[in-house]
MARVEXNU-693970 format. One record per residue (C-alpha): residue number from 1; x, y, z. Coordinates in Angstrom, 2 decimals, always signed. Each point is the difference from the previous one (the first is absolute). Example, Ala and Ser with C-alpha at 12.3 -4.5 7.8 and 13.67 -1.06 7.14 Angstrom:
BEGIN
<rec><i>1</i><east>+12.30</east><north>-4.50</north><up>+7.80</up></rec>
<rec><i>2</i><east>+1.37</east><north>+3.44</north><up>-0.66</up></rec>
***
This chain:
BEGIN
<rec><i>1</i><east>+0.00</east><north>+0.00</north><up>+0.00</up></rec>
<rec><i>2</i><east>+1.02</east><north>+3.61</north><up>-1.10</up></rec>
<rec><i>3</i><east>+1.43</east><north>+2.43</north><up>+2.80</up></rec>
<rec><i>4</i><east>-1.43</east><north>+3.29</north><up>+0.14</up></rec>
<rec><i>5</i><east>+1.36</east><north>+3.78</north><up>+0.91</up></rec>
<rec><i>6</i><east>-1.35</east><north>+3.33</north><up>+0.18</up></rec>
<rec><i>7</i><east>+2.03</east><north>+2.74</north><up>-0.69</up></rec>
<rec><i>8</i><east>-0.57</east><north>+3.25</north><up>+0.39</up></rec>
<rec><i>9</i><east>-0.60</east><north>+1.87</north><up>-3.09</up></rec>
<rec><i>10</i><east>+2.10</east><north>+3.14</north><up>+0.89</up></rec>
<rec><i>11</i><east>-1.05</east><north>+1.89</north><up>-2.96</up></rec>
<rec><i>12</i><east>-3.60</east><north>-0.13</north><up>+0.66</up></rec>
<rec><i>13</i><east>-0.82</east><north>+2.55</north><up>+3.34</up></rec>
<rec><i>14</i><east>-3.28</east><north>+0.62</north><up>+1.94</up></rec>
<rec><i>15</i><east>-2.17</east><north>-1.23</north><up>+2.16</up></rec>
<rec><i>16</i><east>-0.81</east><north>-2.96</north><up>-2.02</up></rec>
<rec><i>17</i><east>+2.95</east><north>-2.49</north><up>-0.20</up></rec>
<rec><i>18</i><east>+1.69</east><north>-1.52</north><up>-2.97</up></rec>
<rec><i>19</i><east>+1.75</east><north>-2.98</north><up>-0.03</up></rec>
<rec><i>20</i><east>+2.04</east><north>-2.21</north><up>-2.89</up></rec>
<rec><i>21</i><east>-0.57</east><north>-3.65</north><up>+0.23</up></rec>
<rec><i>22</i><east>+3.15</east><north>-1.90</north><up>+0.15</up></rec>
<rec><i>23</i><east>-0.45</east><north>-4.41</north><up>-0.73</up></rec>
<rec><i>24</i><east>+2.87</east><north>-1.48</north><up>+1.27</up></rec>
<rec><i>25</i><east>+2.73</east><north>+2.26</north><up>-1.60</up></rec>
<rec><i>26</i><east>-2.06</east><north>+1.26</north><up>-2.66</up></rec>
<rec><i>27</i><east>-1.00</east><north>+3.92</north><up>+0.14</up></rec>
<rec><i>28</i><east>-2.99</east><north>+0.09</north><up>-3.05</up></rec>
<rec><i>29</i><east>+0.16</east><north>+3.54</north><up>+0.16</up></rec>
<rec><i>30</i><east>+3.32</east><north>+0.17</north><up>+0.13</up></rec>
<rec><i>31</i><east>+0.48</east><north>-2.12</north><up>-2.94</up></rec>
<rec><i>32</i><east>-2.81</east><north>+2.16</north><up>-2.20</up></rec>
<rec><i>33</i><east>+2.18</east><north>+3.06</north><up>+0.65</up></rec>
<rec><i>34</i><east>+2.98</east><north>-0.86</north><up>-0.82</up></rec>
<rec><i>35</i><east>-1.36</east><north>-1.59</north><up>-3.16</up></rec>
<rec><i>36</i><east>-1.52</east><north>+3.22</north><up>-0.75</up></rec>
<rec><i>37</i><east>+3.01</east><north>+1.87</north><up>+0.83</up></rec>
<rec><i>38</i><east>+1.99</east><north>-2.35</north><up>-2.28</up></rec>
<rec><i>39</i><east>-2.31</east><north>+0.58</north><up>-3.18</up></rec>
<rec><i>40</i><east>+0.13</east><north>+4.08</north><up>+0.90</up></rec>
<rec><i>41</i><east>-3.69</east><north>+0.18</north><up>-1.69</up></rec>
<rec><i>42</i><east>-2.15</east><north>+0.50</north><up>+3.01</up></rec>
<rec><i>43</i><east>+2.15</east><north>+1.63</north><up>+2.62</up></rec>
<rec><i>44</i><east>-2.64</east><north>+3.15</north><up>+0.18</up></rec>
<rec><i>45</i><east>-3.05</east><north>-2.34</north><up>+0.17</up></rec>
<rec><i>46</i><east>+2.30</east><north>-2.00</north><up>+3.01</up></rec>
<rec><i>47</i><east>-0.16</east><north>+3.28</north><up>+1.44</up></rec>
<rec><i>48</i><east>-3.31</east><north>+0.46</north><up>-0.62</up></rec>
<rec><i>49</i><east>-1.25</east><north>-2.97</north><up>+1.84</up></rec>
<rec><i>50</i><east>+2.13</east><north>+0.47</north><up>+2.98</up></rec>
<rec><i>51</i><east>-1.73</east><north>+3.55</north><up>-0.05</up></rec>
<rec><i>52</i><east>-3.59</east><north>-1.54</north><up>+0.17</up></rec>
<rec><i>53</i><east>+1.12</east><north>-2.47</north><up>+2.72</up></rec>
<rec><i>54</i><east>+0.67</east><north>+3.26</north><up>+2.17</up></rec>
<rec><i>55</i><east>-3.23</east><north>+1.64</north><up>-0.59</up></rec>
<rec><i>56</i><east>-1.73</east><north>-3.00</north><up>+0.82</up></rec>
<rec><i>57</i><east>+2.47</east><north>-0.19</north><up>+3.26</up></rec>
<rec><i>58</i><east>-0.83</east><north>+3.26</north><up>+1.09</up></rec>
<rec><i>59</i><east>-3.95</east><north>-0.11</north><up>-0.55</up></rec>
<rec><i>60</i><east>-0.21</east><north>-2.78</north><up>+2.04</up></rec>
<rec><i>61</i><east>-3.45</east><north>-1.49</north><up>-0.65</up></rec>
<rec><i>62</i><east>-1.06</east><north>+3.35</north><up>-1.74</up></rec>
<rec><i>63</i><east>-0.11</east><north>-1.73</north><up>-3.42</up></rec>
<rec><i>64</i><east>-2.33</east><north>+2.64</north><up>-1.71</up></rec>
<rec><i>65</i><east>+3.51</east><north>+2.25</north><up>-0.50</up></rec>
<rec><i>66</i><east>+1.71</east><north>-2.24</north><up>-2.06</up></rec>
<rec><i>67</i><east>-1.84</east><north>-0.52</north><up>-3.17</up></rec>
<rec><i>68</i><east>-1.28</east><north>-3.53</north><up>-0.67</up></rec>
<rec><i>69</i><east>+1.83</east><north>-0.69</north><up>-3.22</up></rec>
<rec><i>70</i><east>+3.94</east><north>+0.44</north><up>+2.36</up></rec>
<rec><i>71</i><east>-1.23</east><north>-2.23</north><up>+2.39</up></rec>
<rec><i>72</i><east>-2.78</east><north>-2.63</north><up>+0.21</up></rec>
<rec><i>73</i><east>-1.71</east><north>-2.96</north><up>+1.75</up></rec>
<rec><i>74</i><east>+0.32</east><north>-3.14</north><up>-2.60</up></rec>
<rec><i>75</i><east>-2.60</east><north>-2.06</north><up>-0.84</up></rec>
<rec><i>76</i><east>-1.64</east><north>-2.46</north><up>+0.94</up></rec>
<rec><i>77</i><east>-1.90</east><north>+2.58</north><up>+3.03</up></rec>
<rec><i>78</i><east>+0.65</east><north>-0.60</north><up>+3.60</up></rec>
<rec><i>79</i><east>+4.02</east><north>-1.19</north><up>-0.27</up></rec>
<rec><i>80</i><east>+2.53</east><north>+1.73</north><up>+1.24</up></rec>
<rec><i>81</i><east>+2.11</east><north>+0.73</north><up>-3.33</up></rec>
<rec><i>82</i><east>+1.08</east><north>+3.63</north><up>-1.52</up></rec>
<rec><i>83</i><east>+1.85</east><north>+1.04</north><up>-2.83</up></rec>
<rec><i>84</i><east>+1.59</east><north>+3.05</north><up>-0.33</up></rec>
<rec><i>85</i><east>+0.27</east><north>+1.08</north><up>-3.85</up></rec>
<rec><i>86</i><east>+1.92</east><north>+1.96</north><up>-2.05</up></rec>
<rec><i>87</i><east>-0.60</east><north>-0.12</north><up>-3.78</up></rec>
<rec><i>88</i><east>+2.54</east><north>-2.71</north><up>-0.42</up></rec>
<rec><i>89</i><east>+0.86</east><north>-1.11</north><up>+3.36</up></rec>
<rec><i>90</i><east>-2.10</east><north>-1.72</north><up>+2.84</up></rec>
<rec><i>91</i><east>+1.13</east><north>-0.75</north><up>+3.99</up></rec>
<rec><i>92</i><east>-2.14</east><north>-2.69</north><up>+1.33</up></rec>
<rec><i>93</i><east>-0.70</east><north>+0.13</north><up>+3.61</up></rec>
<rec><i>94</i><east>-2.03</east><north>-1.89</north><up>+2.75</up></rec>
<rec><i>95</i><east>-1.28</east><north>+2.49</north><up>+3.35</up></rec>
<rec><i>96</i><east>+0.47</east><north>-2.01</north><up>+3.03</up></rec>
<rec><i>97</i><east>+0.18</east><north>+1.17</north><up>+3.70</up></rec>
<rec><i>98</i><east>+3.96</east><north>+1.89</north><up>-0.33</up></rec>
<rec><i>99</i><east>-1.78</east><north>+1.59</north><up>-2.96</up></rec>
<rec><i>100</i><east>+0.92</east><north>-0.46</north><up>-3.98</up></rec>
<rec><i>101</i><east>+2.41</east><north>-2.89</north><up>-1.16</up></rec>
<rec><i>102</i><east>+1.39</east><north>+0.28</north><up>-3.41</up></rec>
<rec><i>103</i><east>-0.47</east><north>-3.57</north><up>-1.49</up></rec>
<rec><i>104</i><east>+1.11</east><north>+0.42</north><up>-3.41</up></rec>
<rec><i>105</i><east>+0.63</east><north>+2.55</north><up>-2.95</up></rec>
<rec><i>106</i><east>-0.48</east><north>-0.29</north><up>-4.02</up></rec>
<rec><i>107</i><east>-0.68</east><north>+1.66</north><up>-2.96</up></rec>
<rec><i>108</i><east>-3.65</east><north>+0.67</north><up>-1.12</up></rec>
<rec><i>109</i><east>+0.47</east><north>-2.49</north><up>-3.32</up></rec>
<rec><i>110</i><east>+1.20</east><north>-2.32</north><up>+2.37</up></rec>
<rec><i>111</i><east>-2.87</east><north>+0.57</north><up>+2.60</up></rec>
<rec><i>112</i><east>-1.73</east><north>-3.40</north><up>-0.55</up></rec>
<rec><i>113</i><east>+2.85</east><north>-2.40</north><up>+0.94</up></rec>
<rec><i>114</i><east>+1.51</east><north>+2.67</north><up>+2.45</up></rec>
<rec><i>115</i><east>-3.86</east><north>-0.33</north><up>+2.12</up></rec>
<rec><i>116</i><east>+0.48</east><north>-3.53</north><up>-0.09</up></rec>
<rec><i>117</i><east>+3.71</east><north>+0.24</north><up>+1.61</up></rec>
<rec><i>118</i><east>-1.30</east><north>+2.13</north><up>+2.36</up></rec>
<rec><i>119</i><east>-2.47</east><north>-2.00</north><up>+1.26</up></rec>
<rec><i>120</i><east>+1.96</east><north>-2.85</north><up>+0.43</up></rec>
<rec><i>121</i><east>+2.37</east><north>+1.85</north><up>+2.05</up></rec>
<rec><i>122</i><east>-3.20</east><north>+0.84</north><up>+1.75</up></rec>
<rec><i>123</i><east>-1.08</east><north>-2.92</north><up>+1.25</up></rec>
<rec><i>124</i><east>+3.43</east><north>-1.06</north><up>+1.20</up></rec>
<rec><i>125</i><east>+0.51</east><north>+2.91</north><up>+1.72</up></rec>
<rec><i>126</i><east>-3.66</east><north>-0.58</north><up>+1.92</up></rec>
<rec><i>127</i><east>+0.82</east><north>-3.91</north><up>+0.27</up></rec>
<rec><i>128</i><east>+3.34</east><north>+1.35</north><up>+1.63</up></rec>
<rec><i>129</i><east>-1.69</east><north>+2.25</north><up>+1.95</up></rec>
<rec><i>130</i><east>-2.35</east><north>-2.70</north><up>+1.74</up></rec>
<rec><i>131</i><east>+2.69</east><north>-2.26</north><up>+0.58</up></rec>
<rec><i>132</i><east>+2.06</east><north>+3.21</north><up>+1.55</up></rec>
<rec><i>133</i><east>+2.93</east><north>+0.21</north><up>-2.29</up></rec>
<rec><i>134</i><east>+0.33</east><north>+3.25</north><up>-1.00</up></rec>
<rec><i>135</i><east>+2.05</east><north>+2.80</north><up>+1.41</up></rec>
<rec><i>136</i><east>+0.38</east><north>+4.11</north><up>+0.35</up></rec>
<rec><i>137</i><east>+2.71</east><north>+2.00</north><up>-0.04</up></rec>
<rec><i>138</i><east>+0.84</east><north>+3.36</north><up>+0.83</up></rec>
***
């Protein structure tokens, strides 16, 4: 079974926390960036989404002041999944108790097979979480 830790998302500030997911060794978000960085296409849209991950830090549960199209509740109602959306780029994120965990990252033409990565990550993170093996740091 997978091993789980939270780390603080130190770019994202406000009263709502973010965290990046990390799966053993493996930092998703982490990985997206630098692949991003590496292709130096979408650097502003990078940007852009860390941008909406602080408005949505510092409104707290005030979601009416961050337009619906940035950041969303994803289908099917009733689950706890957002995406946060650029016009290429999407963050993936669960809210949990500590507050927003970044599960995974894509590009919009990828979106379909980058949902179902996310939700697999998902629901090893929650399987983790019942059996208590996941972790924060500081």
């Amino acid at each position: 079974m997978s091993k789980f830790v939270l780390e603080p998302f130190n770019d994202v500030i406000g009263k709502t926390k973010f965290y990046k997911i990390i799966e053993d060794t493996v930092c998703y978000w982490n990985l997206f960036a630098q692949r991003i960085e590496k292709e130096s296409t979408w650097e502003i849209q990078i940007d852009k989404l860390r941008s909406i991950m602080n408005e949505v830090s510092q409104y707290g549960n005030d979601k009416s002041k961050i337009p619906g199209k940035k950041f969303k509740k994803l289908d099917p109602p009733g689950t706890d999944e957002f995406e946060v959306r650029t016009d290429d780029l999407r963050a993936y994120c669960i809210l949990d108790k500590n507050g927003y965990i970044i599960l995974y990252a894509g590009k919009n033409k990828e979106q379909d097979q980058d949902l179902n990565t996310f939700r697999g990550i998902k629901k090893r993170y929650l399987s983790a979480k019942e059996n208590d093996i996941t972790r924060k740091t500081t």
